[in-house]
N, C-alpha and C positions, 0 to 999 in steps of 0.2 A: 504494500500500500504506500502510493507516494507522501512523502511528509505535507503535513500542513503548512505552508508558507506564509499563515495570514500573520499581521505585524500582534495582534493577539493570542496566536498559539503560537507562536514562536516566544512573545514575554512569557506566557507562560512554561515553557520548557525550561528559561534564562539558567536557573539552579541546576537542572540537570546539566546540560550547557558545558557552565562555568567549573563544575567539579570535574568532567573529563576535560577540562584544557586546562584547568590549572592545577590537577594532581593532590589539592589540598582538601581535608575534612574538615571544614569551618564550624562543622557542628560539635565537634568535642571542646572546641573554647566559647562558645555561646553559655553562657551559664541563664538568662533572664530573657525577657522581651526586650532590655535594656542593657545588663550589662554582659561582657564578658572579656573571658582572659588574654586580656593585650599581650602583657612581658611573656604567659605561654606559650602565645602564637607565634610572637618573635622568635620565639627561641627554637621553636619545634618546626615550625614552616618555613624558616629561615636561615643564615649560616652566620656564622661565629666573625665576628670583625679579624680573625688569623687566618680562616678560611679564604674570605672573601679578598682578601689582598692577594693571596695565589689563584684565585679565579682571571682577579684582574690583572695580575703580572703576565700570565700566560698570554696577552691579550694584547698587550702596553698601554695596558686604562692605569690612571694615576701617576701617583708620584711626581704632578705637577709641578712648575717654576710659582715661588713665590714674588711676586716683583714689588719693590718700593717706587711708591707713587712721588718720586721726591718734587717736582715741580709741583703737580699739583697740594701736594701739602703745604708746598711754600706759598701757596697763591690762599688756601685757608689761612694759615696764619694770620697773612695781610691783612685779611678779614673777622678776625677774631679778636676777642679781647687780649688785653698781652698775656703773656704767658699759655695762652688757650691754643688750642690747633693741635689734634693730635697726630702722630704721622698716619696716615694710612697706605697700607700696603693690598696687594691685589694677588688670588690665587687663579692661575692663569690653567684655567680649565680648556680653555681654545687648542692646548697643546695634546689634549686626548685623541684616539684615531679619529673620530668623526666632528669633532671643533666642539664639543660640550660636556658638562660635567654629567648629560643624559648619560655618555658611555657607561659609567659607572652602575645607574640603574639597570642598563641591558646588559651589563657584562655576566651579571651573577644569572637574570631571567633565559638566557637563551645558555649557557654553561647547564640551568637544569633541565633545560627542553632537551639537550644534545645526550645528558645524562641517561633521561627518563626514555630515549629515543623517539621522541616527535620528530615527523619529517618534515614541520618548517614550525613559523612562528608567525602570530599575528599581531600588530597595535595597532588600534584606535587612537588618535592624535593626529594636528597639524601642525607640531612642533618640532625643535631637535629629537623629541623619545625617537622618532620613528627612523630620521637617519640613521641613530645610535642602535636603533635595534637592527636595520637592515646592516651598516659595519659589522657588528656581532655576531649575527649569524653567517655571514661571507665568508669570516675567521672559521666558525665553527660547522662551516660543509650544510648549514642550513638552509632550506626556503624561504623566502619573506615574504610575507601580503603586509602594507599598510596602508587603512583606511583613514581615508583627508576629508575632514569639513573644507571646503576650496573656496565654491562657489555663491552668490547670490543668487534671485533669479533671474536676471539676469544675464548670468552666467560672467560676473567678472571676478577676479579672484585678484586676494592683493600680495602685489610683488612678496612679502615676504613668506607666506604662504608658498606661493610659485616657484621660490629659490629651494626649500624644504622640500618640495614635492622634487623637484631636479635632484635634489641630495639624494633622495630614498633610490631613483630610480638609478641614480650612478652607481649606488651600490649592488646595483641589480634586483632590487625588490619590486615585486609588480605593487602597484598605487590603482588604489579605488578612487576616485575623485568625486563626491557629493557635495551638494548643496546645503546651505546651512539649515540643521531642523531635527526631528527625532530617530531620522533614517541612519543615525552614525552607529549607534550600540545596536539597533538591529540588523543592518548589514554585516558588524562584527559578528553577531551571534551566529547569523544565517553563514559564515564562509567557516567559523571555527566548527559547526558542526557539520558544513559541509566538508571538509578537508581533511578533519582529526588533529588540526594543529593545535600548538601551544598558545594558548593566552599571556603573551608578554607583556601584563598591565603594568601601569604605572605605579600601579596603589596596592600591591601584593606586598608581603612580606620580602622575596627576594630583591622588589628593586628599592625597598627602601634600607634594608643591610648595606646594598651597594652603594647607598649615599654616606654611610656611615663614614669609609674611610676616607671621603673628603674634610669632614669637622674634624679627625683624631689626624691624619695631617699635616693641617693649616694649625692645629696647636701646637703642633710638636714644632712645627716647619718655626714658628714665631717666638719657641720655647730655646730652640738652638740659637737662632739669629737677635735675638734681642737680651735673653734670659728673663722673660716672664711673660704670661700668656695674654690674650688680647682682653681688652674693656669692652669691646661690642665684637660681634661678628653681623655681618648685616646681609640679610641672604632676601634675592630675590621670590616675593611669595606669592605663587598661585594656585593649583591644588593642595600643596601643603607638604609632598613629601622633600622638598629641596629642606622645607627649615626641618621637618620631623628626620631626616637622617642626619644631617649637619648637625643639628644638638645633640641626638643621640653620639654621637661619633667623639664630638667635644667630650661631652659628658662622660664619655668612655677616657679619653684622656685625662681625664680628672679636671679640667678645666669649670671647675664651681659657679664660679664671681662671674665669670665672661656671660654677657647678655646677649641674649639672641635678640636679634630687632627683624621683624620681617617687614620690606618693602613693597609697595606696588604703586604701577602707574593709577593715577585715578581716573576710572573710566565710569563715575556712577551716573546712573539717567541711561545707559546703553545698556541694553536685554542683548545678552548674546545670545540667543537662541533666537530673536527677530532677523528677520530678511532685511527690514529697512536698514537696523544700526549694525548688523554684520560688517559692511566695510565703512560705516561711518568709524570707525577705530583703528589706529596705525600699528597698534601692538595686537601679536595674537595670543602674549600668555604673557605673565607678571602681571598683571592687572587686576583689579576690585572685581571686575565681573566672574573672576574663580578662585580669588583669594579671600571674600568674605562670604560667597555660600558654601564655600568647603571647611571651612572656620567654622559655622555655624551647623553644616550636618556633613561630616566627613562621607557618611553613607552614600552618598549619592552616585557612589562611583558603581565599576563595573565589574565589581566583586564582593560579595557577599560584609565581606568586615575589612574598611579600607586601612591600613597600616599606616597612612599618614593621618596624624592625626595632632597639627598643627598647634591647637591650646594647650595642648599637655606642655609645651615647650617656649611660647612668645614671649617673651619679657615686654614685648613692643612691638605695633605695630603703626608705620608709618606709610605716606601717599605722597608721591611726587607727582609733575603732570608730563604731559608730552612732551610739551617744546622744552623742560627742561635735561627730560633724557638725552633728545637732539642735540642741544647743546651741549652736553657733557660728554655724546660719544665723537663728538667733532674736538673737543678740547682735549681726548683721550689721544686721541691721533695726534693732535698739533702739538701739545705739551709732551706728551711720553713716549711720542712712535707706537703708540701700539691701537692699528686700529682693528675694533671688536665690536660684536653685534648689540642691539638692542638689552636682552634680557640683564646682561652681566651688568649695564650701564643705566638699569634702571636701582638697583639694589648701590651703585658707586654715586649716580644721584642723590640720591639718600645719607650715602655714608658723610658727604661734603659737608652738609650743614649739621650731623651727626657729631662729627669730629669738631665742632667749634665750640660744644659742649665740655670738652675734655682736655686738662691741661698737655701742654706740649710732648711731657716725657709717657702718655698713654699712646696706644694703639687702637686702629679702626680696619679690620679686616671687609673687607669688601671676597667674596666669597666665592665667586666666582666669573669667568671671563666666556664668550661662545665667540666660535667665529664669525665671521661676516660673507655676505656673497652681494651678489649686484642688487639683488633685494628685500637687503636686510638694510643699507646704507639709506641715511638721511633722507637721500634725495630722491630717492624711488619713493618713498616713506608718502614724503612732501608731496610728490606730484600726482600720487593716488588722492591722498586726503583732498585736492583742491579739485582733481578732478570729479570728486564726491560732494565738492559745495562745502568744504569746510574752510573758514577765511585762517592762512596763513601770517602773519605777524611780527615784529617785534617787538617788546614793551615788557610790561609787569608779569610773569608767567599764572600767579594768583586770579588773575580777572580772566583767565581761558573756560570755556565749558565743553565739557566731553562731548563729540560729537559733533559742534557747530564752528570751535574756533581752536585753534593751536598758537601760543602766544610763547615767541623763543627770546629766553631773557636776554636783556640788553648786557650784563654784567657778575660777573662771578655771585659777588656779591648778594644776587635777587634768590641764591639756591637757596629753597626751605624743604621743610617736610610739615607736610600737615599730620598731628596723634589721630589714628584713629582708636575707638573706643572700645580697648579690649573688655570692661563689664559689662558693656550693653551686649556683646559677640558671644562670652560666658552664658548671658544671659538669655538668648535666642537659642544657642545649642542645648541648653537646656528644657526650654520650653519646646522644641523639637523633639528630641529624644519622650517625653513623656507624649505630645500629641500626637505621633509616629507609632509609638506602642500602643496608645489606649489601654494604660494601667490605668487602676482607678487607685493605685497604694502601690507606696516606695518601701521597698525592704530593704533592711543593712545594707547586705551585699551591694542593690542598686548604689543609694547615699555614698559610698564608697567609690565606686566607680564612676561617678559624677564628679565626686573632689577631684580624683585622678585625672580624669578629662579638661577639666579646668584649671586645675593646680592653685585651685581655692580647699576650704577648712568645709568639712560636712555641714557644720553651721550654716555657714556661707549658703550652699545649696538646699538646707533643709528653709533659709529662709526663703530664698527665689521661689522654690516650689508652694510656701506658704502664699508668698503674692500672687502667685499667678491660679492659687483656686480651685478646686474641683476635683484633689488628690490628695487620699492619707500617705501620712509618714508611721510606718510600721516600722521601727528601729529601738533598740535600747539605748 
């Protein structure tokens, strides 16, 4: 009998799905409707930070150049109160086989596909994952399918996108090319159970280990060269596994005191799942539109219990805009010789006005660098957005609005970050997680696994849940 190919029997299958492509039993760490066992899952679904560095040796994933930013630090300075200006220094991820620190996540996912003997691998993304997974599997004698949100309907796709989608196929992976909308997870669905391949998700246990040993690294890398570990580390944030492996990793290095601050462009007012705002936007990832709804329900993703999981680990999270990343990867180039893509340049946006907060003799790691291609640079960026009706500019970068206007600051000076509000973030993933369930009563176990999630006091959570109404607390 041939399968049901409707977009409703296929969601429903998703579970059965997703456990033959991903080899993993999610249901023995499920403990509630709510909670269950994170550090279990890490440890059992996933590979030991001694492991994973010999995955990635085999490979030439890591072991990155650390670079000091010396010009531009001297240009913060200038601009800080005396004594203020921390140096920041930059880990140069562009130097991996595929130009990002994605390698890392696919180096461990396609090493277990190759292990478990899948005969290829599949991602869902329009980002570096999908080059880095298609590199990957090249190395390891695998197949590659990656599925691309590309198009509007239109059908125009923007240059940075277009460059990603060239990457994947250089590698030799066949690229699905869709339009934006809910056809990406069920085209994933329908090809992994058509093919029998490996689900190389983003949000798996394996690719967030493989983040690990970029944060244990860059402390060590900044423990040698300076003799003490960094004041911030400041990591580009949009689905959440870049900050949740990056701390994990630190964290593993004992790095205590060092604050994770997660970055993003600000792109609120634009639905990325709309047609209209799909290319009203020049970034297709670090931005608001996947770094506060995966903040607020990590679940979303395309595996049962996402391993990134973002608030366990923020100290901070902050928002730059567009025309300031523009301007910062052009002064990246001019000042330091090193020119690099968007994503690493939104998170070094950030680090600039971060570092004026902290005296001279601290440290501001900026976390990571990608490559660049013909459309990932400024000015492909620029001549989409105008060709879309968004007015171009110079002036105040503050007075821009996502989607209508791009405003590239007149002077070092103008770089800021706007706080966004990690209690109110806390405070939505938690009113999720119970609306999601339909518990009508929080038991210990839950209460527990809520602090853990937020890296607030049970307190803390037993009283949000009071505010919000309509749910006993069962707990001693």
């Amino acid at each position: 009998m041939p399968r049901d190919l409707s977009y409703k029997a296929v969601m429903a299958r998703r579970g059965e799905i997703m456990k033959r492509a991903l080899g993993i039993e999610y249901d023995e760490f499920i403990q509630t409707k709510i909670a269950f066992d994170y550090e279990g899952m890490m440890r059992k679904a996933g590979y030991s930070l001694d492991e994973v560095r010999k995955i990635q040796r085999e490979t030439g994933v890591g072991n990155t150049p650390l670079l000091e930013l010396k010009n531009i630090t001297r240009l913060v300075r200038q601009t800080s109160p005396k004594g203020f200006g921390a140096r920041i220094v930059v880990k140069d991820e562009a130097a991996n086989p595929s130009g990002s620190f994605k390698d890392r996540r696919a180096s461990v996912s396609v090493y277990h596909a190759a292990k478990l003997g899948y005969p290829g691998v599949i991602a869902a993304t329009s980002g570096n994952y999908g080059a880095a997974v298609a590199s990957q599997a090249a190395m390891r004698n695998l197949r590659c399918i990656v599925v691309q949100e590309v198009f509007d309907s239109r059908q125009m796709g923007q240059p940075e996108i277009i460059e990603k989608s060239r990457k994947c196929e250089a590698y030799g992976a066949e690229v699905v090319r869709l339009s934006v909308g809910p056809e990406l997870f069920y085209v994933a669905l329908v090809l992994l159970e058509e093919t029998g391949f490996f689900n190389a998700s983003l949000y798996s246990p394996f690719g967030i280990s493989g983040v690990e040993t970029l944060g244990y690294e860059l402390v060590q890398q900044v423990r040698e060269r300076y003799g003490k570990d960094p004041a911030y580390i400041v990591v580009t944030h949009a689905g959440g596994g870049n900050v949740t492996g990056t701390a994990r990793g630190a964290l593993k290095a004992g790095a205590k005191n060092t604050r994770i601050i997660g970055a993003s462009v600000d792109l609120s007012g634009l639905h990325m799942a709309s047609d209209i705002d799909f290319n009203r936007k020049s970034f297709t990832t670090g931005h608001t539109g996947f770094g506060v709804p995966f903040a607020t329900w990590p679940d979303r993703a395309d595996v049962p219990k996402n391993a990134a999981r973002p608030l366990r680990y923020l100290d901070r999270y902050v928002t730059v805009t567009q025309g300031e990343v523009f301007y910062v990867t052009e002064a990246l180039a001019q000042l330091e010789g090193l020119e690099r893509g968007p994503a690493g340049n939104t998170s070094l946006a950030a680090a600039i006005p971060l570092a004026r907060e902290l005296p001279e003799d601290e440290i501001v790691v900026v976390q990571e660098t990608e490559y660049t291609g013909a459309g990932k640079h400024p000015q492909a960026q620029l001549a989409f957005a105008r060709a879309n009706g968004i007015e171009i500019r110079r002036g105040d970068p503050r007075e821009s609005t996502p989607g209508k206007s791009i405003i590239i600051p007149e002077h070092f000076s103008q770089l800021n970050v706007v706080e966004m509000d990690l209690d109110r973030m806390r405070r939505s993933y938690i009113r999720n997680c119970i609306e999601r369930s339909g518990v009508a009563e929080i038991n210990e176990a839950e209460l527990k696994f809520l602090a853990e999630e937020t890296r607030e006091t049970e307190a803390y959570v037993a009283e949000v849940i009071k505010e919000l109404g309509g749910v006993r607390i069962n707990a001693s």
